[in-house]
C-alpha positions in Angstrom: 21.9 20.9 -43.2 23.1 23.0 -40.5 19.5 25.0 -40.7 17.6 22.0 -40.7 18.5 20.3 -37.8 18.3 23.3 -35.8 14.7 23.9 -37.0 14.3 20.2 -35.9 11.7 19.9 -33.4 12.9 18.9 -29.8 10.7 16.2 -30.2 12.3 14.0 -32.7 15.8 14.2 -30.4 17.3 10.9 -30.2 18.2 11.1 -27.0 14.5 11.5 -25.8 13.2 8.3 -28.0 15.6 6.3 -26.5 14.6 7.3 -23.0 10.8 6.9 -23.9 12.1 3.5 -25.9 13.4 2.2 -22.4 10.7 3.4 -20.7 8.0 1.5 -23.1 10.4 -1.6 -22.9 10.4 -1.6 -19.0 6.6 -1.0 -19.0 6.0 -4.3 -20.9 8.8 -6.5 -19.1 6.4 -5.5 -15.9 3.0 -5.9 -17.1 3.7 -9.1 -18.6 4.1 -11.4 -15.7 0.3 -9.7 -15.2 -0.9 -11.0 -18.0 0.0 -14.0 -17.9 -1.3 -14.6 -14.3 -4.7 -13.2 -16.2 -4.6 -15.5 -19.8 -3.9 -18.8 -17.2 -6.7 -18.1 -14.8 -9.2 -18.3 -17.8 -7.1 -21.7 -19.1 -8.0 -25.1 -18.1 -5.5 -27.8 -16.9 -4.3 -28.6 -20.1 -3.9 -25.1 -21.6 -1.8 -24.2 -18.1 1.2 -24.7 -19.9 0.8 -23.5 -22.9 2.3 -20.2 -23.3 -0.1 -18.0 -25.8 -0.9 -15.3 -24.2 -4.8 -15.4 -25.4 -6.4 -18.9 -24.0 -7.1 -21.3 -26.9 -10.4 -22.3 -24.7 -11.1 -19.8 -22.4 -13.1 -20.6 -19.3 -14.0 -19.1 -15.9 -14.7 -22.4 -14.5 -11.4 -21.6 -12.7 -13.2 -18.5 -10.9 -16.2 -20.7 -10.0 -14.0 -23.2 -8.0 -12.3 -20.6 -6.1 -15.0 -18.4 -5.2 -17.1 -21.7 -4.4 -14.6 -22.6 -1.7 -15.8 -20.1 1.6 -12.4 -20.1 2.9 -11.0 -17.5 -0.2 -14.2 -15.3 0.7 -13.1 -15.5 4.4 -9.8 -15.2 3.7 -10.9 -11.6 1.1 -12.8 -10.4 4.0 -10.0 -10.7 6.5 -7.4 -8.9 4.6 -10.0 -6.2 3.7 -11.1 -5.5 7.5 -7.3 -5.3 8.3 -6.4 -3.1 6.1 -8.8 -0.8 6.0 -8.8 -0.8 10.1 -4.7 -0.3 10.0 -5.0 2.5 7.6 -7.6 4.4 9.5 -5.5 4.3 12.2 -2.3 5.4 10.2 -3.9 8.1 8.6 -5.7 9.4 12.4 -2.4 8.9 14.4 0.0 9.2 12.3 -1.6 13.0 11.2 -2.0 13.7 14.9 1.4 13.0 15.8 2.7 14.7 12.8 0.7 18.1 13.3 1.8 18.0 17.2 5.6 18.1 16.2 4.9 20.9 13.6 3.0 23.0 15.3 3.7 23.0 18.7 7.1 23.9 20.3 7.7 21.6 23.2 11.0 20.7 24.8 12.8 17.8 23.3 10.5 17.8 19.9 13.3 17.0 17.9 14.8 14.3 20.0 11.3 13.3 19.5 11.2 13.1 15.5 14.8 12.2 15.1 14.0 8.9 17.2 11.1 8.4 15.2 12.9 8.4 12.2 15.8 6.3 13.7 12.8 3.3 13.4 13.0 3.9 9.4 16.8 2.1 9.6 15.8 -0.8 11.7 14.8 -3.8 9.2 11.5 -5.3 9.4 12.8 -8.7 9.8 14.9 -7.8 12.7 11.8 -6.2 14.3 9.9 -9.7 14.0 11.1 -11.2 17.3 10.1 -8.4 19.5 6.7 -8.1 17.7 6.1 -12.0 18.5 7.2 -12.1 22.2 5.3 -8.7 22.7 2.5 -10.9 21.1 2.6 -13.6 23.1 3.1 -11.7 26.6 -0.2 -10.0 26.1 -1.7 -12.8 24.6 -2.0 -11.4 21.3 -1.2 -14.5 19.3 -4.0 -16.0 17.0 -6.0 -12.9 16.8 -6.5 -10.2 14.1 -5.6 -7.2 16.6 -2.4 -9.4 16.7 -2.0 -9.0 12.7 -2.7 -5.5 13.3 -0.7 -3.9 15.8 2.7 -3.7 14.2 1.1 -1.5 12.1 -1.1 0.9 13.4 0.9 3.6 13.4 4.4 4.3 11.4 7.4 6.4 11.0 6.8 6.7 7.6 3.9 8.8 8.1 5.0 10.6 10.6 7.6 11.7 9.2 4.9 12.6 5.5 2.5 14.4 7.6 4.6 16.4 9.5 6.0 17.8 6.3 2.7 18.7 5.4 1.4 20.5 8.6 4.8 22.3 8.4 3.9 24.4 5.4 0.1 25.2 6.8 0.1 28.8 7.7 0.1 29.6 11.4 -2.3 32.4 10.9 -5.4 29.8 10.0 -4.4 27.9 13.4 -4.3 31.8 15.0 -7.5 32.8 13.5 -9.3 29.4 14.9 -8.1 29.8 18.0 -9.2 33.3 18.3 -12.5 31.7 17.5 -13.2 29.5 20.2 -11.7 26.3 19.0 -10.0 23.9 21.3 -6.6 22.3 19.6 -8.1 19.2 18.7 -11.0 21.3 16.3 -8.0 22.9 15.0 -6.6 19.8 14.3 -9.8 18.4 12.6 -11.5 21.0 11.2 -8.7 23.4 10.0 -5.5 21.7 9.4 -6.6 18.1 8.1 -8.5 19.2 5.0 -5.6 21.4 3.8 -3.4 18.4 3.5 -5.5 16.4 1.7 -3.1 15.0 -0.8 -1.1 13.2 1.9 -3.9 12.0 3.8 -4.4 10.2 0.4 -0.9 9.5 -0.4 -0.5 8.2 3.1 -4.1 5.7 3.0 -2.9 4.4 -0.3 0.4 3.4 0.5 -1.0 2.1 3.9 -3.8 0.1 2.4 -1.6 -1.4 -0.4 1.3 -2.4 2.1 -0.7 -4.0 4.4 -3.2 -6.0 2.0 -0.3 -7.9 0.2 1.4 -8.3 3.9 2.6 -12.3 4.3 5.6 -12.5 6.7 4.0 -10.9 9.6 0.3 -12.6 9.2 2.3 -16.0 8.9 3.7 -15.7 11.9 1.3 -14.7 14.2 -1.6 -16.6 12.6 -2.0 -20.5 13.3 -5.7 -20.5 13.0 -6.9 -21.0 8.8 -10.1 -18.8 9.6 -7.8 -15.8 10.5 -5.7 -16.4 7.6 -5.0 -12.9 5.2 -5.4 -13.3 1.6 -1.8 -13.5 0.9 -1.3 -16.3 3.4 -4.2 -18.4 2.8 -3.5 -18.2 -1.1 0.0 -19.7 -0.3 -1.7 -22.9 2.0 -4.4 -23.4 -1.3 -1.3 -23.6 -3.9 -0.4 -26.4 -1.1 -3.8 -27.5 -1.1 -4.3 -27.8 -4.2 -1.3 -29.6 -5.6 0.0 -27.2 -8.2 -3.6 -26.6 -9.4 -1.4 -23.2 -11.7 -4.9 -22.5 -13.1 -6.4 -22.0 -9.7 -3.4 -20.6 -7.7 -3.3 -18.1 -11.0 -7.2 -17.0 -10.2 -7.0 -16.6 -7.0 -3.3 -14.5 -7.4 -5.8 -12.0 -10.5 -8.6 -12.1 -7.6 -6.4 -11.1 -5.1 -4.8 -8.4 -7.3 -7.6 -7.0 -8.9 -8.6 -4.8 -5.4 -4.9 -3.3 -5.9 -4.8 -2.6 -9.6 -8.5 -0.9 -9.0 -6.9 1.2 -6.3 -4.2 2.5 -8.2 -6.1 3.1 -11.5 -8.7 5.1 -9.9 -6.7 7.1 -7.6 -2.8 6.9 -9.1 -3.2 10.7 -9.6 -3.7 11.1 -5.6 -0.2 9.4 -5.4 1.5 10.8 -7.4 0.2 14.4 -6.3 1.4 13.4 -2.4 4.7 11.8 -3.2 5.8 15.2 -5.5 4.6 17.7 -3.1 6.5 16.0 0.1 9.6 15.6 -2.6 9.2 19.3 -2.4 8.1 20.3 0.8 11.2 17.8 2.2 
């Protein structure tokens, strides 16, 4: 007996089909609320509280009405410009500011990062007030650079790509400027396509953070045309007087951008976030 479970393969330990049990258990309790949100967007109003999981009448009469309505279009379009505006700027400033404190020995450098990565303990909520009288001094209010500017730049990846430019030799930087090239063709040319997996890392998580954004955008935004996804979704469950079938369709229309991210490019992430685990 002793000679058997010795010859036992590692994988039939218990120990490891419990963890992959839990793991498979926590994996459904997550996708389920998903869907759900999916099987009610394809019921009608009498099905909405039914809880099969597969629609006995399945329609998408639910996704004609809310693509019909031009304000969900404007509303998609507005949260798609942001985003993709704030995470250019992310991924340009926060790379630039992150390869100046790696590579360049300045005085005060790390007074520098250290109060750039103070910012990382302040709450966001605590940083609303500021953000909103800032806003209205410079007559910000109402406008979609004043959804954007909290955002354009951020500790976070700062902190990422300097970690990144840190482990780029110096002898490529050496060799380029030996070349001819001023710092800032260093910059581009040389030391932004070696980090590749952050830059990704850093426009996914930038991208996904900002298009499901709702406390900011509410705040700043009175206007309905300037509305973000996540905000004017939350006025058409209003609207719409409990409508679940149509607050469900636009919640799977709304998601759909997010889950297509991730699936195509999860590998990216996961590639960034283990490589600065290690390079931290």
């Amino acid at each position: 007996m002793a000679a058997l479970s010795l010859a036992m393969p590692s994988r039939f330990q218990p120990g490891r089909i419990a963890i992959w049990l839990l793991l498979l258990a926590g994996g459904v309790l997550m996708i389920t609320p998903l869907l759900f949100m999916f099987s009610t967007s394809l019921k009608d109003a009498s099905e909405v509280y039914d809880l099969r999981l597969v629609p006995a009448h399945p329609t998408l009469d639910n996704y004609v009405t809310v693509l019909s309505d031009g304000r969900f279009l404007r509303w998609f379009g507005n949260s798609l410009g942001i985003a993709t505006a704030v995470t250019l700027s992310n991924v340009f400033f926060d790379s630039l500011v992150g390869y100046t404190l790696a590579k360049f020995q300045f005085r005060g450098r790390y007074i520098v990062f250290l109060a750039i990565l103070s910012t990382l303990m302040i709450p966001t909520e605590m940083l609303v007030i500021p953000w909103y009288v800032m806003a209205r001094n410079f007559g910000w209010l109402d406008t979609y650079w004043g959804i954007m500017f909290p955002g354009m730049m951020t500790a976070f990846g700062t902190f990422l790509m300097k970690q990144f430019f840190e482990t780029v030799p110096d002898d490529f930087l050496e060799a380029a400027r030996v070349d001819g090239l001023n710092e800032f063709s260093i910059f581009w040319r040389i030391a932004m396509p070696l980090v590749t997996p952050a830059l990704s890392a850093l426009a996914i998580f930038t991208f996904l953070s900002n298009w499901t954004a709702f406390i900011w955008p509410l705040i700043v935004t009175t206007s309905k045309e300037l509305y973000t996804l996540p905000v004017g979704l939350s006025s058409f469950a209003v609207e719409s007087q409990i409508q679940w079938e149509l607050i469900m369709t636009g919640a799977a229309l709304a998601t759909l951008p997010t889950l297509t991210v991730f699936l195509v490019l999860q590998r990216y992430i996961v590639r960034g976030v283990v490589m600065a685990g290690l390079k931290g």
